[in-house]
PAPA-94565 format. One line per field, with one value per atom (N, C-alpha, C, O): y negated, x, z; atom name. Coordinates in pm, 1 decimal. Example, Ala and Ser with C-alpha at 12.3 -4.5 7.8 and 13.67 -1.06 7.14 Angstrom:
BEGIN
Y	(569.0;450.0;330.0;331.9;225.0;106.0;-3.0;-113.8)
X	(1319.0;1230.0;1320.0;1423.6;1285.0;1367.0;1290.0;1340.9)
Z	(780.0;780.0;780.0;846.5;708.0;714.0;787.0;803.9)
at	(N;CA;C;O;N;CA;C;O)
//
This chain:
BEGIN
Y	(-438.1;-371.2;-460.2;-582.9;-393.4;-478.6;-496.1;-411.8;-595.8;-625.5;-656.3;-715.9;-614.2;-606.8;-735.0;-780.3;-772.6;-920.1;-882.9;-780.7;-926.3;-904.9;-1028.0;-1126.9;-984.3;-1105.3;-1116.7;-1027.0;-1250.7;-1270.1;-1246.1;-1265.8;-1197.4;-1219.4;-1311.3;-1334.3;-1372.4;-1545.4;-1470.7;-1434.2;-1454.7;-1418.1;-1517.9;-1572.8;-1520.8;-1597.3;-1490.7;-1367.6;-1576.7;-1551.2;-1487.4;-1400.4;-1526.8;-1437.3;-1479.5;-1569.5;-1417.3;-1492.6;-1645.5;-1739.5;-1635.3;-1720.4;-1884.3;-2003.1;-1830.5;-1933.0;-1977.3;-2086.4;-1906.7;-2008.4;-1924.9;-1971.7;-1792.8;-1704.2;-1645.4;-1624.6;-1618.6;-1553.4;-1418.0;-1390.9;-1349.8;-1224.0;-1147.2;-1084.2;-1146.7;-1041.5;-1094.4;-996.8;-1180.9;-1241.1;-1199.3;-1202.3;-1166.3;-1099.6;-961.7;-896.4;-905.4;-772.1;-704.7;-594.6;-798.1;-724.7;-740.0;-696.4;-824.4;-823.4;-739.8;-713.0;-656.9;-551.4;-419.5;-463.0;-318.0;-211.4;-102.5;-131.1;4.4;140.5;156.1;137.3;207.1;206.7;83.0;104.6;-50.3;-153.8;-169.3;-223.1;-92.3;-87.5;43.5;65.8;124.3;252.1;210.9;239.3;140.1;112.1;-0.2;-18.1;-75.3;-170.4;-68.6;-67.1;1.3;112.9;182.0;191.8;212.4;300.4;230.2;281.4;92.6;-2.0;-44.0;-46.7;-67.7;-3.6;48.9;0.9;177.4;276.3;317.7;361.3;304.4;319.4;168.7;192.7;54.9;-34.4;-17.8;-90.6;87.9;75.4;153.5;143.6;237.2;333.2;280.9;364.0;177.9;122.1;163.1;221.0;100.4;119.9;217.7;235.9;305.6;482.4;553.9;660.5;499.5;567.7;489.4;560.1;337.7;302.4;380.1;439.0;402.3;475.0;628.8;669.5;700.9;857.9;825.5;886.7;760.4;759.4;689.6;703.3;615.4;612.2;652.8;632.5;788.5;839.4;1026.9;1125.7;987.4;1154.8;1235.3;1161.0;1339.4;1427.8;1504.8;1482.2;1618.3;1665.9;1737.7;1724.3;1811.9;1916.8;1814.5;1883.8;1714.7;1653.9;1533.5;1443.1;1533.9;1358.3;1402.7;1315.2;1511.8;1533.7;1520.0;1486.0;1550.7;1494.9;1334.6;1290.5;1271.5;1100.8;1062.9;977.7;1148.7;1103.4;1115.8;1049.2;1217.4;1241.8;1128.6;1083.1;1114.3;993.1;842.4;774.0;827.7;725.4;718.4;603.5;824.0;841.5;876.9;839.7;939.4;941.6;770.8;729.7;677.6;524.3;499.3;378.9;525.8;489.8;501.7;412.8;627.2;699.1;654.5;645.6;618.4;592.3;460.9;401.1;429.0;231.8;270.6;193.7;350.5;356.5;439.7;391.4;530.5;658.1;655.7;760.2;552.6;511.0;516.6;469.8;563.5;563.8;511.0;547.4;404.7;356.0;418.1;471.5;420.3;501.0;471.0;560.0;367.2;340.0;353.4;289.5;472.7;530.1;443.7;500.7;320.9;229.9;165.5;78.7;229.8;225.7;30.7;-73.9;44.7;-96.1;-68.8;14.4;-173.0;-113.2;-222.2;-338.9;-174.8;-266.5;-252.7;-144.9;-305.3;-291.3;-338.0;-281.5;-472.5;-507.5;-430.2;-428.1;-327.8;-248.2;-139.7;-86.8;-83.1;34.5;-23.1;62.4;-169.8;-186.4;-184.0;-152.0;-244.1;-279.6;-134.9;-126.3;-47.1;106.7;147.0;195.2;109.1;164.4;58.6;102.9;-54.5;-162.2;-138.5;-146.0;-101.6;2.3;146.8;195.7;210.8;309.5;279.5;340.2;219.0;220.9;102.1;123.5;17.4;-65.7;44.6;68.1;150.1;227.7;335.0;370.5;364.0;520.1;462.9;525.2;366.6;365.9;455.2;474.2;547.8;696.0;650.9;614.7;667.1;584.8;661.7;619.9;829.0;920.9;910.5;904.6;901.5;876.5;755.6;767.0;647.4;527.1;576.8;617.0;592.0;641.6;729.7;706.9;814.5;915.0;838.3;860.4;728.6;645.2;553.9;548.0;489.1;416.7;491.1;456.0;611.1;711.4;729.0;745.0;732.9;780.1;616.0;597.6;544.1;390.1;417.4;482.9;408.0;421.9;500.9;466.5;682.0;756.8;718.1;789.8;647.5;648.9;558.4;563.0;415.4;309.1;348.1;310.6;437.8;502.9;586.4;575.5;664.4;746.8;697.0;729.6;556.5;493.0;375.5;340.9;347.4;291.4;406.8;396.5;510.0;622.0;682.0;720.7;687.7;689.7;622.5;658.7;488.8;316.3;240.2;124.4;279.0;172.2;84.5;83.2;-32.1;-151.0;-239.9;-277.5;-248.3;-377.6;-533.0;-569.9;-603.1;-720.4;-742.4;-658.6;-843.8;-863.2;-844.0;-780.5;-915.8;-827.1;-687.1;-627.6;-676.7;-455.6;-434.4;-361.0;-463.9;-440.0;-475.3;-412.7;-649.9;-705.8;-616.3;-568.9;-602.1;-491.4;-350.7;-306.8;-286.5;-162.4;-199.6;-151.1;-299.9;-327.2;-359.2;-312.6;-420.7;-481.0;-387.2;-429.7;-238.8;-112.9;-45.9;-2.1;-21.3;3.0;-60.7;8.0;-199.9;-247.7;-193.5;-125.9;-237.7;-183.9;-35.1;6.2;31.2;193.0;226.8;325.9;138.2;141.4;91.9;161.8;-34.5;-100.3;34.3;77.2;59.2;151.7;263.6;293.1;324.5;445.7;416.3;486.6;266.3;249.9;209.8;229.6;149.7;146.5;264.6;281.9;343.3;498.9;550.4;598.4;518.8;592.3;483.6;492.2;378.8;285.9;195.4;125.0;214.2;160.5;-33.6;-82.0;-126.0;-217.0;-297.6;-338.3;-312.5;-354.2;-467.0;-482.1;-598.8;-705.6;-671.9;-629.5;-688.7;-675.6;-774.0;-753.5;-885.1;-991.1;-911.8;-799.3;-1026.6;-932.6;-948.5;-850.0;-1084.3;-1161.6;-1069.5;-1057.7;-990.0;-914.8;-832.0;-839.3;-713.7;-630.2;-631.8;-524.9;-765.0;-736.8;-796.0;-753.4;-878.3;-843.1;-706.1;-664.8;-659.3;-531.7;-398.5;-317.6;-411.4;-378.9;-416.3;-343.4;-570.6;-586.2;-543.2;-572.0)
X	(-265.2;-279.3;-226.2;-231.5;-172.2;-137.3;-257.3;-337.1;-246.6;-373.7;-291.0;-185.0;-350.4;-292.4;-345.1;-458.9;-236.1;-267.9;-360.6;-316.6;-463.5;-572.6;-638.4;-652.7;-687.5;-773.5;-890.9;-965.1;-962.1;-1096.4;-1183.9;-1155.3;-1311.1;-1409.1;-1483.3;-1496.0;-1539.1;-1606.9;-1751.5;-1794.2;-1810.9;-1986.0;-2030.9;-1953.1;-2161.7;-2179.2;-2164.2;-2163.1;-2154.6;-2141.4;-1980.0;-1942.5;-1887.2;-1789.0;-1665.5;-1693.5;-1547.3;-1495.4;-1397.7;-1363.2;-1376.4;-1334.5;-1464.1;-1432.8;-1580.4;-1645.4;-1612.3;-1659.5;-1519.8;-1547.9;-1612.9;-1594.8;-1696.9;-1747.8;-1654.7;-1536.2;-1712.5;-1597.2;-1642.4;-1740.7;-1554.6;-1493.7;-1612.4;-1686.4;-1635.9;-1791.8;-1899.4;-1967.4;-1936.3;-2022.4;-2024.2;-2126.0;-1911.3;-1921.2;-1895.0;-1925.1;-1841.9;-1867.7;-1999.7;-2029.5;-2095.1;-2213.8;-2300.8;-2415.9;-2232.8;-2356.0;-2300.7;-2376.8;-2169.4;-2127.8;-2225.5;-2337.7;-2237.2;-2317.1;-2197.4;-2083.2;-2226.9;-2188.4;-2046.6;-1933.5;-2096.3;-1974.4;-1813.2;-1695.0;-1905.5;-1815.7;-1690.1;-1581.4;-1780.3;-1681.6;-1581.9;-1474.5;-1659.3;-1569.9;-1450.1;-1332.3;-1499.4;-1365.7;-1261.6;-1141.3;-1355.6;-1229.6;-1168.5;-1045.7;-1228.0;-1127.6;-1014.4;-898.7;-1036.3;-957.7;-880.9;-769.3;-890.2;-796.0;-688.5;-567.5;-724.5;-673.1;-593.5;-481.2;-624.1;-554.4;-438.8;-333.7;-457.9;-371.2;-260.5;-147.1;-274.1;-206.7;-114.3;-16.3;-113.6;-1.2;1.7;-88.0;132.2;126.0;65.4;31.7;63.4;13.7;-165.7;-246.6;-159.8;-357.9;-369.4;-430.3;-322.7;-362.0;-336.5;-386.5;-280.4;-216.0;-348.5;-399.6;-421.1;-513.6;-631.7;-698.0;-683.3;-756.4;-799.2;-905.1;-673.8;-629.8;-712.3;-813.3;-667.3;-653.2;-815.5;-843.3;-909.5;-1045.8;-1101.8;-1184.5;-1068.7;-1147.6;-1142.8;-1189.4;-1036.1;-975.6;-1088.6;-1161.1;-1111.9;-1196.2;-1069.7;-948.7;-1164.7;-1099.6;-951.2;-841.2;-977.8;-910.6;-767.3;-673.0;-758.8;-664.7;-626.8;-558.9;-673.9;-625.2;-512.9;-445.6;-467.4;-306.4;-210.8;-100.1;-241.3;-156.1;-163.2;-60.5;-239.0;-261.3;-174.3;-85.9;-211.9;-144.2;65.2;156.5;64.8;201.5;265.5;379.8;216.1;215.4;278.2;376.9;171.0;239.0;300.3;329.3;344.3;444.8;583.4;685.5;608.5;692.8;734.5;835.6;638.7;664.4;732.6;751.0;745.1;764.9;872.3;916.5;940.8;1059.1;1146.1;1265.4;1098.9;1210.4;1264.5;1360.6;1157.1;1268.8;1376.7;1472.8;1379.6;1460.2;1578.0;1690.9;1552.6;1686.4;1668.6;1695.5;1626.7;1663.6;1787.5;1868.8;1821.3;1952.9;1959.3;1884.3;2058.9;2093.1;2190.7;2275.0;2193.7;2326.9;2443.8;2528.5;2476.0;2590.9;2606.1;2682.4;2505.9;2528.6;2500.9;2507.1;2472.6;2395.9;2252.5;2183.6;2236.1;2066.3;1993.8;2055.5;1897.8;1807.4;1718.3;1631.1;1739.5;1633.4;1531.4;1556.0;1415.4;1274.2;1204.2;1145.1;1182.9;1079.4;958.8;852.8;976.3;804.5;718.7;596.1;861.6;741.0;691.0;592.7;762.9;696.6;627.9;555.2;605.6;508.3;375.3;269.8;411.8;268.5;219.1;119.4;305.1;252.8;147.4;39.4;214.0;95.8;-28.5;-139.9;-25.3;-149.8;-235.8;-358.4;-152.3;-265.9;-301.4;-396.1;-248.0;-363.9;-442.5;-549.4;-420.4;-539.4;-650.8;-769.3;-596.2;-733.8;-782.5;-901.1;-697.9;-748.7;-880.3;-978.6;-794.4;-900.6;-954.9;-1053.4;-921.9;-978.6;-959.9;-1045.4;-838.1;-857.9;-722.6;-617.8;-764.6;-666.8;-555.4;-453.3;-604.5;-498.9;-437.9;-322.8;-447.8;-343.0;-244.2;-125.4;-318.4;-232.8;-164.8;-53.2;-194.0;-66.1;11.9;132.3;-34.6;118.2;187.3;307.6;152.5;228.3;346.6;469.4;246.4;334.8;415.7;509.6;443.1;505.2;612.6;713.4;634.3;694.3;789.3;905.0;692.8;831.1;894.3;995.8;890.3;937.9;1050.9;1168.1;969.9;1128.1;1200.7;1300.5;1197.6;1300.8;1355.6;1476.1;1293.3;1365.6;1466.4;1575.9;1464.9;1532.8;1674.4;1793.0;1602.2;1691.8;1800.6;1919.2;1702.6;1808.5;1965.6;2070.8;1900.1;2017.0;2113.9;2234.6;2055.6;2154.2;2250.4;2363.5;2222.9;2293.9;2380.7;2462.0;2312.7;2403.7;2435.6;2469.3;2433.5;2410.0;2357.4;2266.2;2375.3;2298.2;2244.9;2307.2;2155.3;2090.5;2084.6;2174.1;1997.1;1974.1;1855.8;1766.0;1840.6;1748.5;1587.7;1498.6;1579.7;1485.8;1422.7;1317.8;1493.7;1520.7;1438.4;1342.8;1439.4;1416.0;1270.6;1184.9;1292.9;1159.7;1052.2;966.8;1068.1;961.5;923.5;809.3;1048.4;1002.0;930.0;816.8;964.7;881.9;734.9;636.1;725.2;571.6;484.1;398.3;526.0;476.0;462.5;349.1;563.0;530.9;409.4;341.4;383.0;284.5;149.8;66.0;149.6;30.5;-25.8;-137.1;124.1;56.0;-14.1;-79.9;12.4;-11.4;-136.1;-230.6;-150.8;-286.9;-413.1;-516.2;-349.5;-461.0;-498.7;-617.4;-403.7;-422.2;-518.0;-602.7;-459.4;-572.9;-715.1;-804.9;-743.1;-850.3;-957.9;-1071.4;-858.1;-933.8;-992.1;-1102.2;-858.7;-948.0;-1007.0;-1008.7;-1057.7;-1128.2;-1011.3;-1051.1;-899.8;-846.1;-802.9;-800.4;-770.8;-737.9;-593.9;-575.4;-517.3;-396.6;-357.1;-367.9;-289.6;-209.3;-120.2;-7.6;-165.3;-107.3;43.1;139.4;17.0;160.1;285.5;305.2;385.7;499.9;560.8;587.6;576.2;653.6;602.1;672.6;434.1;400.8;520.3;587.5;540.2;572.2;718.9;779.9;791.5;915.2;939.9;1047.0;866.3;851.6;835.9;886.6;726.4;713.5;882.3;899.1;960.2;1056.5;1193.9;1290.2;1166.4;1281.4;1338.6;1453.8)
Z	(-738.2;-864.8;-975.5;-966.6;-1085.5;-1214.6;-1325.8;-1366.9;-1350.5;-1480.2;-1608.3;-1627.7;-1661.1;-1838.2;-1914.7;-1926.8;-1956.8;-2014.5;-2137.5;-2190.1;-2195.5;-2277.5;-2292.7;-2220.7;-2445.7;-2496.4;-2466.4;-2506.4;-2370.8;-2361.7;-2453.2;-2571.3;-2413.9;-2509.3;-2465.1;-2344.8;-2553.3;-2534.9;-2548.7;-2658.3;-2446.1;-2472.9;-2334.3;-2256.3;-2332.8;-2204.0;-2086.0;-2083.1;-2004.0;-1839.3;-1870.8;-1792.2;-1979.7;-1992.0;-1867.4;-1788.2;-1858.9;-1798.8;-1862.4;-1790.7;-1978.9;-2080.7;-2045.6;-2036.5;-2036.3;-1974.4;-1863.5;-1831.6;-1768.4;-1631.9;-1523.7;-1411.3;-1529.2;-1441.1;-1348.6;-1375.0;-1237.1;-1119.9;-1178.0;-1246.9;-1136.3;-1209.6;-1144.0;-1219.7;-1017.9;-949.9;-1043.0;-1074.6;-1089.2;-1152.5;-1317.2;-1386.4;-1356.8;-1502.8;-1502.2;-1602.2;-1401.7;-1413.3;-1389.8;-1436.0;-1295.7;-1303.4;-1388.4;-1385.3;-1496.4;-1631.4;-1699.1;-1792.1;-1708.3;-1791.4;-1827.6;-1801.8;-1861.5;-1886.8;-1876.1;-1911.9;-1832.4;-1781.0;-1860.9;-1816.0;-2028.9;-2104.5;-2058.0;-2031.2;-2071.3;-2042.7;-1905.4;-1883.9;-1845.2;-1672.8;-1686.5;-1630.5;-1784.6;-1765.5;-1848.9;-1826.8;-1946.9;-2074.8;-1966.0;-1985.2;-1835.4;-1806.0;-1713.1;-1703.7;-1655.9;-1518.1;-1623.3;-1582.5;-1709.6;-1815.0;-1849.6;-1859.2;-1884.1;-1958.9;-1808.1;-1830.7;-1695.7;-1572.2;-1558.4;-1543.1;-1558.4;-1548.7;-1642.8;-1595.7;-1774.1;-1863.3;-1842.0;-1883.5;-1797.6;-1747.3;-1674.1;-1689.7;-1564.6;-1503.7;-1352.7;-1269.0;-1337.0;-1214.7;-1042.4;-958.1;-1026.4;-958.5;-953.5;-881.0;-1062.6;-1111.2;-1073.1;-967.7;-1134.3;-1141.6;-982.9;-947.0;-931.2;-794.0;-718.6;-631.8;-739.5;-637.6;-713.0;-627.5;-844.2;-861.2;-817.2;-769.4;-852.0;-800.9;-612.4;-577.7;-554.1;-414.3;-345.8;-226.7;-446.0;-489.6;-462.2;-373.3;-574.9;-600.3;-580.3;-636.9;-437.4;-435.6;-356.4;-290.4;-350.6;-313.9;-196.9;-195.8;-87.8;-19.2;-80.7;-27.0;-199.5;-215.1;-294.4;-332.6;-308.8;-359.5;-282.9;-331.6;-156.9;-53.2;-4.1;50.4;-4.2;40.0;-39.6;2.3;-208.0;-282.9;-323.5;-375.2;-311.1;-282.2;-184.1;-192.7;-65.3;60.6;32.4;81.2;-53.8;-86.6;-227.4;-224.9;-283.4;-388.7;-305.9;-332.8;-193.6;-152.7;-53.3;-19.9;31.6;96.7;1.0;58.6;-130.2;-193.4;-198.2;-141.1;-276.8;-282.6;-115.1;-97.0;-77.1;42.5;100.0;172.7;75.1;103.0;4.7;33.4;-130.7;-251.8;-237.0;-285.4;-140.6;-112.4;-5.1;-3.3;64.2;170.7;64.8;56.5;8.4;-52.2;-193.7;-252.9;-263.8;-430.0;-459.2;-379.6;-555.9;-629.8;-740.6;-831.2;-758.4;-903.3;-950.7;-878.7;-1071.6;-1182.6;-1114.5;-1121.8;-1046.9;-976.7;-862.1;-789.7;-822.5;-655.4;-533.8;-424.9;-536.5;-497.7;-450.5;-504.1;-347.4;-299.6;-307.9;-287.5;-332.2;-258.2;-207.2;-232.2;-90.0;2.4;4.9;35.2;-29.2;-95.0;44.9;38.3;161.3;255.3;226.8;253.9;155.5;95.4;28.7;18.4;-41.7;-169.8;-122.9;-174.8;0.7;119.3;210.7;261.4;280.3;309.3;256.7;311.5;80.1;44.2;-49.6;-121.3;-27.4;-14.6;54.0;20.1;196.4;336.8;299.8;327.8;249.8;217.5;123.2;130.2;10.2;-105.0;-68.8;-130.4;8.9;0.7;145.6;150.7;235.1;332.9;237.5;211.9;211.0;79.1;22.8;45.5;-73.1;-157.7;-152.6;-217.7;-2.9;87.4;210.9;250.6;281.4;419.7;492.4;578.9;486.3;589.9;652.6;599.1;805.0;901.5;952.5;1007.1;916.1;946.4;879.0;922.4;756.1;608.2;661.9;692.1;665.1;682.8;791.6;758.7;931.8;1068.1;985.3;972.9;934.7;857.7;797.0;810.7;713.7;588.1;704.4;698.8;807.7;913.3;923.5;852.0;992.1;1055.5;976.9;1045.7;855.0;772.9;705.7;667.8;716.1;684.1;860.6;836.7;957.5;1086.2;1096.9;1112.0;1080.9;1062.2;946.9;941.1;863.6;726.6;748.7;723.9;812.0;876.4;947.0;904.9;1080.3;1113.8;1083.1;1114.3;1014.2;902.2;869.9;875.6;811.9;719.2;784.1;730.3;927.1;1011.4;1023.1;1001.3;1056.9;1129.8;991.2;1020.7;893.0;781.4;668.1;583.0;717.4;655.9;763.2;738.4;886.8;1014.7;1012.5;929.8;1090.0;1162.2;1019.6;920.3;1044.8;908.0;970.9;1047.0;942.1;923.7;1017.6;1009.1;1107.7;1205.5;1149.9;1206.4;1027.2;899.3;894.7;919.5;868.5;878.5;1022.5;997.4;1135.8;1266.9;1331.2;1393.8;1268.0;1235.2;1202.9;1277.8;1091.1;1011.4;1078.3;1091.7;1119.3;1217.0;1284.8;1284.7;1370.2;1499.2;1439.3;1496.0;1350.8;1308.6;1208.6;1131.2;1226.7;1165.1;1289.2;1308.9;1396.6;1513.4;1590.2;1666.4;1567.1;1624.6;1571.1;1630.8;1449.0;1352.7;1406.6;1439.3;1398.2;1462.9;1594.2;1626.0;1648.3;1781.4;1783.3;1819.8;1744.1;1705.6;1657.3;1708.9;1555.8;1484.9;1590.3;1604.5;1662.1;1714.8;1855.2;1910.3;1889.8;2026.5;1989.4;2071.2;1860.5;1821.1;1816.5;1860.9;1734.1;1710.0;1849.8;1877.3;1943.1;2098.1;2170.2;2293.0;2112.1;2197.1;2314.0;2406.9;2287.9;2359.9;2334.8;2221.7;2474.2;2405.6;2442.8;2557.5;2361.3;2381.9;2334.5;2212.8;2432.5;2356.0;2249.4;2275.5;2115.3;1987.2;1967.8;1894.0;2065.4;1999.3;2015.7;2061.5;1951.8;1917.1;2079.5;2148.4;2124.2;2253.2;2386.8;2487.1;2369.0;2446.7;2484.4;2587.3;2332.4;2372.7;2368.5;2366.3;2367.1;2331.0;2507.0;2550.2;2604.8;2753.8;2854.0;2958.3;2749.3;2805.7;2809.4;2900.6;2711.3;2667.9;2759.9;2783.6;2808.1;2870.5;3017.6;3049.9)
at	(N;CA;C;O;N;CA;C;O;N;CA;C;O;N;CA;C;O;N;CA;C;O;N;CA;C;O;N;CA;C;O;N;CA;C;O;N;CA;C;O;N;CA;C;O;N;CA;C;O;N;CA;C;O;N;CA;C;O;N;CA;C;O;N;CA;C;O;N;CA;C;O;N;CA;C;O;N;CA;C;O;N;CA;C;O;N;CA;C;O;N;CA;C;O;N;CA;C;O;N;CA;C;O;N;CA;C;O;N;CA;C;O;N;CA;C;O;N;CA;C;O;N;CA;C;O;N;CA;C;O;N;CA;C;O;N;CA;C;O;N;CA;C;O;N;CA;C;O;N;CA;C;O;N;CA;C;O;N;CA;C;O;N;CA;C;O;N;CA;C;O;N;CA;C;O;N;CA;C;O;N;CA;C;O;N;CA;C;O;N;CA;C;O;N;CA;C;O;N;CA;C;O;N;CA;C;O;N;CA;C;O;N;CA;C;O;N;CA;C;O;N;CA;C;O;N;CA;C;O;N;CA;C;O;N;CA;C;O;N;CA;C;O;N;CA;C;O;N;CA;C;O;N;CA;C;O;N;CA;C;O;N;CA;C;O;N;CA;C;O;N;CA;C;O;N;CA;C;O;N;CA;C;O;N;CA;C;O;N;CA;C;O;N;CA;C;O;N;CA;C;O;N;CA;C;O;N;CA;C;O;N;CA;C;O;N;CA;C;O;N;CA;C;O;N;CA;C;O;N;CA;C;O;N;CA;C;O;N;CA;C;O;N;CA;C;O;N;CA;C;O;N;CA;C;O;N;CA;C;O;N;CA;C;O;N;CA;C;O;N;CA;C;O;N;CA;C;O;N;CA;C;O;N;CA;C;O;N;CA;C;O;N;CA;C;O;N;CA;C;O;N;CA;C;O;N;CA;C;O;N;CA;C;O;N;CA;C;O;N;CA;C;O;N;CA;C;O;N;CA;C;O;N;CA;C;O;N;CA;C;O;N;CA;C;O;N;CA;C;O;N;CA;C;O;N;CA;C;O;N;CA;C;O;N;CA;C;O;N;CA;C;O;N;CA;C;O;N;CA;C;O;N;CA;C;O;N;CA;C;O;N;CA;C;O;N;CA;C;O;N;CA;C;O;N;CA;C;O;N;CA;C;O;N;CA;C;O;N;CA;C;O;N;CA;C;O;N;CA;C;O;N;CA;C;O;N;CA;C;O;N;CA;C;O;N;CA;C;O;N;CA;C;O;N;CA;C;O;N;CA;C;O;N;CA;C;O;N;CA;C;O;N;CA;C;O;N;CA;C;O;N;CA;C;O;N;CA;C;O;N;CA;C;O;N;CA;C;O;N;CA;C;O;N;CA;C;O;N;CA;C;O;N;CA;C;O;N;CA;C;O;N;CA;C;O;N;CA;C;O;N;CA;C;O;N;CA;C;O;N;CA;C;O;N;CA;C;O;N;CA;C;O;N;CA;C;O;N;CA;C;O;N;CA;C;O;N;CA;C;O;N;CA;C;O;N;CA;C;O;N;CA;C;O;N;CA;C;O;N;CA;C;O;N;CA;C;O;N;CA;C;O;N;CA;C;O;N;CA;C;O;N;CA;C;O;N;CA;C;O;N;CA;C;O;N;CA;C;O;N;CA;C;O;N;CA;C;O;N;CA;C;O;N;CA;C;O;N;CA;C;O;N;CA;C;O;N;CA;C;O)
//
C-alpha cells in the first residue's frame, strides 16, 4: 500500500515519539481511525483497491476479483503513446500478493495465478521467446498454484523448484 507523506502530531504515545505504529493506533478513538482509512484511501489507487477488496461483500467480490485481474493483464498488454508495451512482472505479481493479503479467498487468488500464467503465455505466443526471467516467474506461479490447490484438497507435494524441474525431465 502507499502512505501519504503527512505531518506528525506530537501527543504522547504519538508516533513522532518513537511508538510502534500498533501501539498508537490503538490509543486512537473511532473518528481518528476512520479519518486515517480515509486519508488512505484518498492517497492512492493502490489503498483503495486493498480497501475495496477488505471490505467487499458477496455481491461485489467479483468486481474486486476483476480490478485485480485487470492490474494484472495491463502489465502483460500496456500500451505507451509510442505503441510500445512494458512488461512489469513484479507489478502483476504483487497484484496476486495484495489481494490474497487483502481477501484471503484462495479461489480468487488461483484465478489471479491462472490469469498471470495464461497472459504469460499469451504473451510469448504473441512477442515470442523472453528472457530466462520471464519463464522463471511462470514456473514459480505455476508452483504456487499447485501448492495452493493441493493444500485445499489436503494433498502433499515437494514444492522445490529442482523437484519439479526432475520430475519434467
Amino acid at each position: 500500500m502507499v502512505a501519504c507523506q503527512t505531518k506528525p502530531k506530537s501527543s504522547p504515545g504519538s508516533l513522532a515519539d518513537g511508538a510502534s505504529p500498533r501501539r498508537h493506533l490503538t490509543t486512537l478513538d473511532k473518528p481518528a481511525l476512520l479519518a486515517l482509512v480515509k486519508d488512505l484511501y484518498d492517497c492512492g489507487a493502490e489503498n483503495r483497491d486493498f480497501i475495496h477488496a477488505r471490505c467487499q461483500t458477496a455481491e461485489n467480490g467479483g468486481e474486486v476479483l476483476e480490478a485485480y485481474r485487470k492490474r494484472i493483464v495491463e502489465q502483460f498488454f500496456s500500451k505507451r503513446a509510442d505503441g510500445v508495451g512494458t512488461l512489469k512482472l513484479g507489478v502483476a505479481r504483487k497484484a496476486i500478493r495484495d489481494y490474497r493479503k487483502a481477501t484471503g479467498n484462495l479461489s480468487g487468488t488461483v484465478e489471479l495465478l491462472m490469469t498471470y500464467v495464461e497472459n504469460g503465455a499469451e504473451f510469448t505466443q504473441d512477442y515470442g521467446n523472453s528472457d530466462e526471467r520471464f519463464y522463471y516467474s511462470l514456473e514459480s506461479a505455476l508452483i504456487e498454484l499447485a501448492g495452493l490447490l493441493a493444500a485445499r484438497h489436503g494433498i502433499i507435494i515437494h514444492s522445490s523448484v529442482s523437484a519439479w524441474r526432475e520430475l519434467s525431465i
